[in-house]
KEFILUM-383899 format. One record per atom (N, C-alpha, C): residue number from 1; z, x, y; atom name. Coordinates in nm, 2 decimals, always signed. Example, Ala and Ser with C-alpha at 12.3 -4.5 7.8 and 13.67 -1.06 7.14 Angstrom:
BEGIN
{1,{+0.78,+1.32,-0.57},'N'}
{1,{+0.78,+1.23,-0.45},'CA'}
{1,{+0.78,+1.32,-0.33},'C'}
{2,{+0.71,+1.28,-0.22},'N'}
{2,{+0.71,+1.37,-0.11},'CA'}
{2,{+0.79,+1.29,+0.00},'C'}
***
This chain:
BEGIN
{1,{+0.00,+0.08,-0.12},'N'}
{1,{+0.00,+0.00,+0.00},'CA'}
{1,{+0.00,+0.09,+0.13},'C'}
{2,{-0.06,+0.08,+0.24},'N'}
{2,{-0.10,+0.17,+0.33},'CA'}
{2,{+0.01,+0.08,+0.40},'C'}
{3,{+0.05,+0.23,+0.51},'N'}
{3,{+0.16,+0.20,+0.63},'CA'}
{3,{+0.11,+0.09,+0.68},'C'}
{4,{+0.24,+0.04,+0.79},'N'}
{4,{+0.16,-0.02,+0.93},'CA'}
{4,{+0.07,+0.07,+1.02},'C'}
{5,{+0.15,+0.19,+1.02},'N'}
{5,{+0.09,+0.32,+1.12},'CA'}
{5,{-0.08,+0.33,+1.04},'C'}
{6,{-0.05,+0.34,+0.95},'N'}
{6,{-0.21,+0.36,+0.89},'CA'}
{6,{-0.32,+0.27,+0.94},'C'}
{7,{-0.26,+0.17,+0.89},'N'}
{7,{-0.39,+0.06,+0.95},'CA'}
{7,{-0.41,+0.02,+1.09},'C'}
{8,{-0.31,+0.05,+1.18},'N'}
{8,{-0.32,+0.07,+1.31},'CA'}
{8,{-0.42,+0.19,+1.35},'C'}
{9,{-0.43,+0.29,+1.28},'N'}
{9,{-0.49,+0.40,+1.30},'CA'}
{9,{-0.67,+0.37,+1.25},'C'}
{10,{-0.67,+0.28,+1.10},'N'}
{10,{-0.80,+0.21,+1.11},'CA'}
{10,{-0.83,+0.15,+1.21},'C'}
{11,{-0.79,+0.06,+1.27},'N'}
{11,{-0.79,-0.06,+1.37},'CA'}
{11,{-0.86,+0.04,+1.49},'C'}
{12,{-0.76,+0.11,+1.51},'N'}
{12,{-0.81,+0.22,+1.65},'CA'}
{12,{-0.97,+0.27,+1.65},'C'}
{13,{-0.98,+0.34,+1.52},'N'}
{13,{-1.10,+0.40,+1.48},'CA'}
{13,{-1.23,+0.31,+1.47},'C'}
{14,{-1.19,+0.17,+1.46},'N'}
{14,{-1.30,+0.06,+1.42},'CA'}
{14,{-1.34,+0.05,+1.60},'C'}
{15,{-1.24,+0.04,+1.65},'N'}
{15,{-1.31,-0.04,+1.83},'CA'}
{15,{-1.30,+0.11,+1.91},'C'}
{16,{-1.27,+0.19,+1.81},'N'}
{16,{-1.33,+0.33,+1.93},'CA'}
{16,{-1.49,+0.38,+1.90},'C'}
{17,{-1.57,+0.29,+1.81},'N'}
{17,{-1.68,+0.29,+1.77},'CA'}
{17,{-1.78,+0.23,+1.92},'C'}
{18,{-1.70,+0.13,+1.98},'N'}
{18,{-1.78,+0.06,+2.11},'CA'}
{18,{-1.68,+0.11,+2.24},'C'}
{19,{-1.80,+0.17,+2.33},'N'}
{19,{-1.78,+0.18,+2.43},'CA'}
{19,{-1.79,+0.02,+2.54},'C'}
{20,{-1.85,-0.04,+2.51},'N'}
{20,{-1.88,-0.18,+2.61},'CA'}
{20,{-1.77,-0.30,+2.56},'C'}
{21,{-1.69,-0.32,+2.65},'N'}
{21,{-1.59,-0.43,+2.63},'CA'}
{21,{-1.64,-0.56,+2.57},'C'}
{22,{-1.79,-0.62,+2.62},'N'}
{22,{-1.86,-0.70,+2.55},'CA'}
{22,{-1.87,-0.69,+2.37},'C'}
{23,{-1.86,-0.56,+2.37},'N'}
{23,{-1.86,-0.54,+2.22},'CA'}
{23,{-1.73,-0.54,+2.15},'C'}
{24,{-1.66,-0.52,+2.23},'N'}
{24,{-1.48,-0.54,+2.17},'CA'}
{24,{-1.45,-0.69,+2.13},'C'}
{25,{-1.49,-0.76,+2.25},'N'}
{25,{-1.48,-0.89,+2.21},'CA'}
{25,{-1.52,-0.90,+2.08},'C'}
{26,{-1.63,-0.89,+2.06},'N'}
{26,{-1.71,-0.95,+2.00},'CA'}
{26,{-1.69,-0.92,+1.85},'C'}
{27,{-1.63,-0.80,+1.85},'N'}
{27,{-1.54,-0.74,+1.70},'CA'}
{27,{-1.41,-0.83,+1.70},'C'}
{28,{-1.36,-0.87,+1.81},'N'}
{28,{-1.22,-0.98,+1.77},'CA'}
{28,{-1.26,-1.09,+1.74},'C'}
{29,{-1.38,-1.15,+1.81},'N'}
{29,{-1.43,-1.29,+1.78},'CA'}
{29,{-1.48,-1.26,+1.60},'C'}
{30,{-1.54,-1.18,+1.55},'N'}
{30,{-1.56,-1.20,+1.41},'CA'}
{30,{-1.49,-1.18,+1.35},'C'}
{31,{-1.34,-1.10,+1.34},'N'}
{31,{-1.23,-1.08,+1.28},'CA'}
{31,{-1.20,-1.23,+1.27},'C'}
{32,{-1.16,-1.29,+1.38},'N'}
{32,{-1.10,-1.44,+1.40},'CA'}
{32,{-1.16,-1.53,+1.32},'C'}
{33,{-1.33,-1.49,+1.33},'N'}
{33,{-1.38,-1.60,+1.25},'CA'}
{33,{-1.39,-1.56,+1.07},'C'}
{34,{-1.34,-1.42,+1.05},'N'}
{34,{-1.34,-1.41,+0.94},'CA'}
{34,{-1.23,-1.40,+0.82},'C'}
{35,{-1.10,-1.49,+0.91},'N'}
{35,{-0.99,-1.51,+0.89},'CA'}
{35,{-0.99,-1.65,+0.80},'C'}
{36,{-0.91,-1.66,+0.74},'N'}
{36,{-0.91,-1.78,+0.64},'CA'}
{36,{-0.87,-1.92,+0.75},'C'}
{37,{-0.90,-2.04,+0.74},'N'}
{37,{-0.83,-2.10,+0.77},'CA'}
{37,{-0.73,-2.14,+0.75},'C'}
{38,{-0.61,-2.22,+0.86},'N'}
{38,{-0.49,-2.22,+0.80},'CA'}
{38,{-0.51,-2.39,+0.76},'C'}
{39,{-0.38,-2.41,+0.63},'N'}
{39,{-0.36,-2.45,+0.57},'CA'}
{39,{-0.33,-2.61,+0.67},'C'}
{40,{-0.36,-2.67,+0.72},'N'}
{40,{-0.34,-2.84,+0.76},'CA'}
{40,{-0.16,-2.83,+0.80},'C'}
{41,{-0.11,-2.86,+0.64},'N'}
{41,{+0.01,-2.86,+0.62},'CA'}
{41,{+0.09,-2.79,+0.73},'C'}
{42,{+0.02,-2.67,+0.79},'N'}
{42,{+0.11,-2.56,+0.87},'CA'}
{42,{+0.06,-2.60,+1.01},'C'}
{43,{-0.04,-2.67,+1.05},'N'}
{43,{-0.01,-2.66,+1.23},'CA'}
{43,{+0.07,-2.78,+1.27},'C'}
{44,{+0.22,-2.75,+1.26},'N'}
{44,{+0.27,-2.83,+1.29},'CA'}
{44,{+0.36,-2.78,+1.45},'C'}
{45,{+0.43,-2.84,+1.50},'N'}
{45,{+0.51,-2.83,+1.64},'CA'}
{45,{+0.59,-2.72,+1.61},'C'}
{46,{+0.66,-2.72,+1.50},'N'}
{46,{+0.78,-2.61,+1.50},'CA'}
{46,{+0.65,-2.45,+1.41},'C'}
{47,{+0.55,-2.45,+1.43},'N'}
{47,{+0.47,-2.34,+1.43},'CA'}
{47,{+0.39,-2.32,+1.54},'C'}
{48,{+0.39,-2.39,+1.62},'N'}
{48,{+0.30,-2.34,+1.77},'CA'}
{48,{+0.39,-2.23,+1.85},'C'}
{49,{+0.34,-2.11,+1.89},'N'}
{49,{+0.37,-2.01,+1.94},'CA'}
{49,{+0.36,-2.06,+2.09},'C'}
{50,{+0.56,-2.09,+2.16},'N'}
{50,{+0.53,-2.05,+2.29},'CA'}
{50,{+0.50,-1.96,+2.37},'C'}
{51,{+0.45,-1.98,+2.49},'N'}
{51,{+0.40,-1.89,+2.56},'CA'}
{51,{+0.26,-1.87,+2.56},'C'}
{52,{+0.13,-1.94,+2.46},'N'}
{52,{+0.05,-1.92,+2.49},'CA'}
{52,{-0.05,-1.99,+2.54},'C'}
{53,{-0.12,-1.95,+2.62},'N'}
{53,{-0.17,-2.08,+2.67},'CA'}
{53,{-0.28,-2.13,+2.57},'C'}
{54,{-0.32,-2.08,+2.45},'N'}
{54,{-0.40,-2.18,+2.37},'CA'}
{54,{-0.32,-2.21,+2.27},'C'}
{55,{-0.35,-2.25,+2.18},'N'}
{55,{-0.26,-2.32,+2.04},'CA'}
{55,{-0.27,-2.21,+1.96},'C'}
{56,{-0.19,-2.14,+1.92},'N'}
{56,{-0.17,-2.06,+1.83},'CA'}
{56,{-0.07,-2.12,+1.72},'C'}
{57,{-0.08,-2.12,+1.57},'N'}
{57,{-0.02,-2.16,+1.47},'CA'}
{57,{+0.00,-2.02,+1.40},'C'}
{58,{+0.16,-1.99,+1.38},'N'}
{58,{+0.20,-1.90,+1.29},'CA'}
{58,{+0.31,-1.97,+1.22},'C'}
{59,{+0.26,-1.94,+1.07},'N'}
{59,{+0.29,-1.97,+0.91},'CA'}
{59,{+0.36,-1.80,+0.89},'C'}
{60,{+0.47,-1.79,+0.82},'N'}
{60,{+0.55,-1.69,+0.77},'CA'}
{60,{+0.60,-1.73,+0.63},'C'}
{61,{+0.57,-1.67,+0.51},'N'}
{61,{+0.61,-1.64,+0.38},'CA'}
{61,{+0.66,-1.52,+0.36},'C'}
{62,{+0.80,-1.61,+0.32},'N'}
{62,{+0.84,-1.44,+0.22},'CA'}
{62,{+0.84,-1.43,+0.06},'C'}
{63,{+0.79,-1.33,+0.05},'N'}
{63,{+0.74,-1.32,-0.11},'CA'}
{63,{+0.81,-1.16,-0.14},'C'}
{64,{+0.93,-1.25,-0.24},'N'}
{64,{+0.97,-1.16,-0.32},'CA'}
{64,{+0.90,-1.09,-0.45},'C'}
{65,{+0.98,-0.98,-0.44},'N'}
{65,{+0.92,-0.90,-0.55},'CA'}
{65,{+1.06,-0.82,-0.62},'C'}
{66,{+1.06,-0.74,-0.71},'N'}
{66,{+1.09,-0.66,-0.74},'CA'}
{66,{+1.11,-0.52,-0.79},'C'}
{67,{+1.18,-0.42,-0.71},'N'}
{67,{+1.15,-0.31,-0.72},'CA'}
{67,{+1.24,-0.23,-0.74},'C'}
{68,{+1.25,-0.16,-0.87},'N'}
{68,{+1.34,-0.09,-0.98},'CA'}
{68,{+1.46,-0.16,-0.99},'C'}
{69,{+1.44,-0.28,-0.99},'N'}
{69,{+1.57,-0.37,-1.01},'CA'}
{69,{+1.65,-0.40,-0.88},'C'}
{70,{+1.60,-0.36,-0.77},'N'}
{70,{+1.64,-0.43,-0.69},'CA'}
{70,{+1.51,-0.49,-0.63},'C'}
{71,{+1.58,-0.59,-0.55},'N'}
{71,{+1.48,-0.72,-0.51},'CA'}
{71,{+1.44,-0.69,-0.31},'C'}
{72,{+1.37,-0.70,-0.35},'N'}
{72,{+1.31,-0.63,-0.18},'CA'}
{72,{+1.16,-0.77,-0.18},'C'}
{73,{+1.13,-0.78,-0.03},'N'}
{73,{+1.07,-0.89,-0.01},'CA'}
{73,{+0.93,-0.86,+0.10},'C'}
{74,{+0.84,-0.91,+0.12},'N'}
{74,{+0.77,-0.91,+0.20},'CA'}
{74,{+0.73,-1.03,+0.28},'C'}
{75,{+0.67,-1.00,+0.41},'N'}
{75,{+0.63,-1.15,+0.47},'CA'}
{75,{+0.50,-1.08,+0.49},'C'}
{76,{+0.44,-1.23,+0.48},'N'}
{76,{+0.32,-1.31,+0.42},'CA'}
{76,{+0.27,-1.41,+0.57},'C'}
{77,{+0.20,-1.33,+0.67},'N'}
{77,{+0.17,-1.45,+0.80},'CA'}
{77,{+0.03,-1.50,+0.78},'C'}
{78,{-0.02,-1.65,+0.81},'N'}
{78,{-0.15,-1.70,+0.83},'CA'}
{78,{-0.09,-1.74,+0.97},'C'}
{79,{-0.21,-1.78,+1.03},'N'}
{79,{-0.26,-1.81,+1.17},'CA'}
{79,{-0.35,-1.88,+1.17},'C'}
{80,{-0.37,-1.95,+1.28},'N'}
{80,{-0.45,-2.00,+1.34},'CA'}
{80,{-0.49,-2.02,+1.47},'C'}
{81,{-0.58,-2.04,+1.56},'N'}
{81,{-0.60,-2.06,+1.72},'CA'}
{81,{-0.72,-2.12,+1.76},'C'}
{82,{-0.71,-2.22,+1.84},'N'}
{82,{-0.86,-2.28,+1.89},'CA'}
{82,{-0.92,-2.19,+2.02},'C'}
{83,{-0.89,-2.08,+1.98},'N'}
{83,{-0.95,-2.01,+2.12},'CA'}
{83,{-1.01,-1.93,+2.03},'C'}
{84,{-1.08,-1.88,+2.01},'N'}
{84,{-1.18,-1.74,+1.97},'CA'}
{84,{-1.12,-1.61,+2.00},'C'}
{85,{-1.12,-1.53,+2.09},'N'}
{85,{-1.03,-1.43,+2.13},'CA'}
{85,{-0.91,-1.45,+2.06},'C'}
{86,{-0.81,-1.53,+2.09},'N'}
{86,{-0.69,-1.55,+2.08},'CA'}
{86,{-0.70,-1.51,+1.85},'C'}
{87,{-0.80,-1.57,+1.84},'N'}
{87,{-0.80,-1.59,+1.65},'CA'}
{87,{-0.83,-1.44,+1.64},'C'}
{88,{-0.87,-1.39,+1.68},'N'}
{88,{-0.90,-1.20,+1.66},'CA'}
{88,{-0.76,-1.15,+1.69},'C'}
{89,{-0.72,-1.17,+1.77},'N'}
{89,{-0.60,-1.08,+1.79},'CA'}
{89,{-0.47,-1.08,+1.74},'C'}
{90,{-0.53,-1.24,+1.67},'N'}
{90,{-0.39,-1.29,+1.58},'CA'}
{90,{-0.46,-1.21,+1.43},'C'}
{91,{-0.54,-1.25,+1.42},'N'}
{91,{-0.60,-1.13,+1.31},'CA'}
{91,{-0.55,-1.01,+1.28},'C'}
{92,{-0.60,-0.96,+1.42},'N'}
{92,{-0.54,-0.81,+1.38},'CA'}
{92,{-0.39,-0.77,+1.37},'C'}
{93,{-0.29,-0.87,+1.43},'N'}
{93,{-0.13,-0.85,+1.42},'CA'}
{93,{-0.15,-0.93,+1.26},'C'}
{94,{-0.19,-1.00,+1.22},'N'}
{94,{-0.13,-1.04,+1.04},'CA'}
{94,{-0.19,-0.92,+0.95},'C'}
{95,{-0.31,-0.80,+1.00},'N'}
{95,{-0.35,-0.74,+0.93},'CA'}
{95,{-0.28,-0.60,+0.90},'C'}
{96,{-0.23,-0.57,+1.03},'N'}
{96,{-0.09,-0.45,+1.10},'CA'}
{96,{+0.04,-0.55,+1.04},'C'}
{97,{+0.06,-0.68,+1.04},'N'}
{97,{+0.22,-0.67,+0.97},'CA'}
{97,{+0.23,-0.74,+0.84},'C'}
{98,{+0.15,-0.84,+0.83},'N'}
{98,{+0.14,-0.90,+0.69},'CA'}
{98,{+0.14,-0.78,+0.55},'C'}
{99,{+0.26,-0.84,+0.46},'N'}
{99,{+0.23,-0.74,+0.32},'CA'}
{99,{+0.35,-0.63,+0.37},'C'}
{100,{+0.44,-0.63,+0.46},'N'}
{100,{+0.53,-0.55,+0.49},'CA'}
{100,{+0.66,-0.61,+0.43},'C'}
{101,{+0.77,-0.56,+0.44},'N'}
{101,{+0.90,-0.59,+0.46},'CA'}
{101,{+0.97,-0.65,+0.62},'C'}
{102,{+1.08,-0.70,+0.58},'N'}
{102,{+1.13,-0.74,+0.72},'CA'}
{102,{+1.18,-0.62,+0.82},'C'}
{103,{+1.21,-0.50,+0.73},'N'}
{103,{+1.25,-0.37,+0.79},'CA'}
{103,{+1.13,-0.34,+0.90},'C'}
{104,{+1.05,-0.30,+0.78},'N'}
{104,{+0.93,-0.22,+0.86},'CA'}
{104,{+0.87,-0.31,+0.95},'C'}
{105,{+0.89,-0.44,+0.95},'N'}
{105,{+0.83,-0.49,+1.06},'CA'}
{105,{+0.89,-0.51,+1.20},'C'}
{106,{+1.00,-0.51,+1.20},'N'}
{106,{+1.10,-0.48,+1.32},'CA'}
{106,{+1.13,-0.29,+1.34},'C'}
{107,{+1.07,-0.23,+1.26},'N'}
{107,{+1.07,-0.09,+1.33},'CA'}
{107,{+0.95,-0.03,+1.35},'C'}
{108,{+0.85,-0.16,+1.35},'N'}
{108,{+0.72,-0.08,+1.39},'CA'}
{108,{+0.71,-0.07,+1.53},'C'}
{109,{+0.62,+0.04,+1.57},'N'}
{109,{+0.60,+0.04,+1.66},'CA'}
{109,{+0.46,-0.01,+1.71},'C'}
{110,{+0.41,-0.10,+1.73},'N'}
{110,{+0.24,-0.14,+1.76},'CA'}
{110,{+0.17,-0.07,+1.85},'C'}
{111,{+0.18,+0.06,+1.85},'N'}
{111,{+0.12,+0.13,+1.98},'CA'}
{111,{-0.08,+0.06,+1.97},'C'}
{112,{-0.11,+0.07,+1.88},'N'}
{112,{-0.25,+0.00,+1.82},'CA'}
{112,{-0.31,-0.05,+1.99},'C'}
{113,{-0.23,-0.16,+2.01},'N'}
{113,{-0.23,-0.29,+2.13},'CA'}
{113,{-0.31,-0.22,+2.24},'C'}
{114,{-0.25,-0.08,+2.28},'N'}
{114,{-0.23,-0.01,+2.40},'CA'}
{114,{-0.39,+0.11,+2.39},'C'}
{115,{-0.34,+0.13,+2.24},'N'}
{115,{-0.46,+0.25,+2.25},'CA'}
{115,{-0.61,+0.17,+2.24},'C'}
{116,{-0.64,+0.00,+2.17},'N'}
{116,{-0.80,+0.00,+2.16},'CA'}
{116,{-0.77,-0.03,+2.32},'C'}
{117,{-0.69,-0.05,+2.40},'N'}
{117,{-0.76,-0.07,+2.55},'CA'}
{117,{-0.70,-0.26,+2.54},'C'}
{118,{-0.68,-0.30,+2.43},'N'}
{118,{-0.63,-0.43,+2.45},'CA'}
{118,{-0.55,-0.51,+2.57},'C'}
{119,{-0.42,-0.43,+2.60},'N'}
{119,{-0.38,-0.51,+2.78},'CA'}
{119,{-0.39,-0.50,+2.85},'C'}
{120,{-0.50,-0.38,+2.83},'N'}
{120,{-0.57,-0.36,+2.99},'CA'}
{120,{-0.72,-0.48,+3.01},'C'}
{121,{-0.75,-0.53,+2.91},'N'}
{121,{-0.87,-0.62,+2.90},'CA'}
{121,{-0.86,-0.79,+2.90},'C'}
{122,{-0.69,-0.75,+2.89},'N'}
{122,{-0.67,-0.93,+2.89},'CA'}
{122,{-0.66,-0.97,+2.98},'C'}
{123,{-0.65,-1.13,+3.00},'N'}
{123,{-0.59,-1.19,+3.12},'CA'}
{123,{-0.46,-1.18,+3.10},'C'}
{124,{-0.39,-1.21,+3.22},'N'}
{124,{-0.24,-1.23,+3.22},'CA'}
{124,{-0.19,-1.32,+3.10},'C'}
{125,{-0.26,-1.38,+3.15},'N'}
{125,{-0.23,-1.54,+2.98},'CA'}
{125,{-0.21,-1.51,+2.93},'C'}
{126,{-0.32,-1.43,+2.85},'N'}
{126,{-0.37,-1.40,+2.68},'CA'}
{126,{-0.29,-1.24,+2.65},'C'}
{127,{-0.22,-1.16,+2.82},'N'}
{127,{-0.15,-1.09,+2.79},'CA'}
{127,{+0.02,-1.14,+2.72},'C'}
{128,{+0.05,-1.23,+2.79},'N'}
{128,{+0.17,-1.32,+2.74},'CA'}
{128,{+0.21,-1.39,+2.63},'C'}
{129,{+0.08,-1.44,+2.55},'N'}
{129,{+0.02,-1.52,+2.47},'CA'}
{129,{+0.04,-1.41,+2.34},'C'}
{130,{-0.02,-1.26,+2.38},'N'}
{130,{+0.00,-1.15,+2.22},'CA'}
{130,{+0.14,-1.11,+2.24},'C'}
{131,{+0.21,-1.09,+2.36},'N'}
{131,{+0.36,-1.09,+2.33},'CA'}
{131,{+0.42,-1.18,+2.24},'C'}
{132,{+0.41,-1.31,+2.28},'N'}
{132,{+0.49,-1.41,+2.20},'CA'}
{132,{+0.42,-1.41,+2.10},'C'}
{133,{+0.31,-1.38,+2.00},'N'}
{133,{+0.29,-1.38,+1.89},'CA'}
{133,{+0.38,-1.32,+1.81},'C'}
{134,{+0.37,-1.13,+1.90},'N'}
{134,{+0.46,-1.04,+1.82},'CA'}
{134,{+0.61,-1.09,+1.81},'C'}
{135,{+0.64,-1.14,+1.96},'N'}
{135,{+0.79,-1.13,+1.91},'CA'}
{135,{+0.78,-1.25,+1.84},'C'}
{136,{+0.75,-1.33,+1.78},'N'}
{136,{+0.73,-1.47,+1.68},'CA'}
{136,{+0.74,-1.39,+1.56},'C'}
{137,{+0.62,-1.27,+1.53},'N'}
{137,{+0.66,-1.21,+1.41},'CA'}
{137,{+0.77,-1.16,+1.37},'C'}
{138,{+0.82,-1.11,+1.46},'N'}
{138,{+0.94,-1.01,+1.52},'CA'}
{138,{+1.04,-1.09,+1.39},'C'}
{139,{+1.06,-1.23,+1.48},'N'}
{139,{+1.17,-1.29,+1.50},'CA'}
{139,{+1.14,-1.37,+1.32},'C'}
{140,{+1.05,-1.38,+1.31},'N'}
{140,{+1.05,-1.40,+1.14},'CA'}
{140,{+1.15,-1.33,+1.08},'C'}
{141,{+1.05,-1.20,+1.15},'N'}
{141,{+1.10,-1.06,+1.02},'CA'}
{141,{+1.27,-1.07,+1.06},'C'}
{142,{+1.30,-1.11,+1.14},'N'}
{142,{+1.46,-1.09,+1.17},'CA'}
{142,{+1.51,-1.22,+1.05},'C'}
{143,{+1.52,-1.31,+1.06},'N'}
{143,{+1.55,-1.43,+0.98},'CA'}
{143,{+1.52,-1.38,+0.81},'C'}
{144,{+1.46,-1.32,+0.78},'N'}
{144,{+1.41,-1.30,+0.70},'CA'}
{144,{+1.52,-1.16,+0.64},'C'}
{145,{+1.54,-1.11,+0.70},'N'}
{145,{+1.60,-1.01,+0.74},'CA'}
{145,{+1.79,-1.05,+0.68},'C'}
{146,{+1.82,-1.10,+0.78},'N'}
{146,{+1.93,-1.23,+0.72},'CA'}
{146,{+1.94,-1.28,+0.65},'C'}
{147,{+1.86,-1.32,+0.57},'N'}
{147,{+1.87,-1.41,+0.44},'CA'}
{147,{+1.88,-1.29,+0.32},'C'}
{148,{+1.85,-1.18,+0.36},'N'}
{148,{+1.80,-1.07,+0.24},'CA'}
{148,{+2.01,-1.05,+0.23},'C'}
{149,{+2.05,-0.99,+0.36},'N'}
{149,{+2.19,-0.90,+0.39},'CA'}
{149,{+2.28,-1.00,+0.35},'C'}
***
C-alpha cells in the first residue's frame, strides 16, 4: 500500500505535466468525472459538507481488518458534487486519504494542495469549500479514532 506522501508525490508529478491552468482544470474535471458515483442512500443532510458553496456529499467507512492479531482499521471515503471542479478535487483528497488509518490521516500533512498551484487558482469559495472537505475528513478520522482507543 503506497504512503499518503507517495501519492501526493504522484498527484504533483501528474499536473506538473501542464503548464496552462485550462489544462489543470481540465485534469480535475475528468478525475471527477471518473469517480464512481455516490450511492443515493448517502446524499443525505447529515453528509453535505459545510462551508461549501456547491453540494458536496462525503460518505466515510471504516473497514476493519486485521493485522498480526491486532485489529487496526481504515476509512473508506465516497463523494459526491454537482459542481465539476469541486468533483475533481474531492477526488483527489479520497485518492491522498482513502485506504489509510485514522492515524495517518490526522498526521498527514497535504502539502499536495499547495504545490500543483491549487489555492492559488481557486476562488475564495471553492478555496473554503476544499478546507471544509479536509477538515470533514479530518474529523471522520478523529471519530473514528475514538471508537478504535
Amino acid at each position: 500500500m503506497e504512503t499518503i506522501n507517495e501519492i501526493q508525490d504522484e498527484i504533483i508529478e501528474e499536473f506538473s505535466g501542464f503548464d496552462d491552468w485550462m489544462d489543470k482544470y481540465q485534469l480535475l474535471i475528468d478525475l471527477g468525472n471518473e469517480q464512481e458515483p455516490l450511492d443515493e442512500q448517502y446524499k443525505t443532510e447529515s453528509n453535505l459538507i459545510d462551508g461549501c458553496q456547491s453540494r458536496v456529499w462525503l460518505q466515510a467507512d471504516y473497514i476493519k481488518s486485521e493485522d498480526a492479531g491486532q485489529e487496526t482499521g481504515v476509512l473508506q471515503f465516497t463523494a459526491e458534487s454537482d459542481a465539476l471542479i469541486v468533483k475533481g478535487i474531492v477526488a483527489l483528497l479520497i485518492r491522498v486519504l482513502s485506504g489509510h488509518t485514522p492515524e495517518e490521516i490526522l498526521d498527514a500533512d497535504l502539502y499536495f494542495i499547495d504545490r500543483i498551484g491549487l489555492k492559488d487558482h481557486l476562488s475564495p469559495t471553492r478555496s473554503n469549500g476544499l478546507l471544509a472537505m479536509v477538515k470533514q475528513m479530518r474529523m471522520y478520522a478523529m471519530a473514528f479514532k475514538a471508537k478504535q482507543d
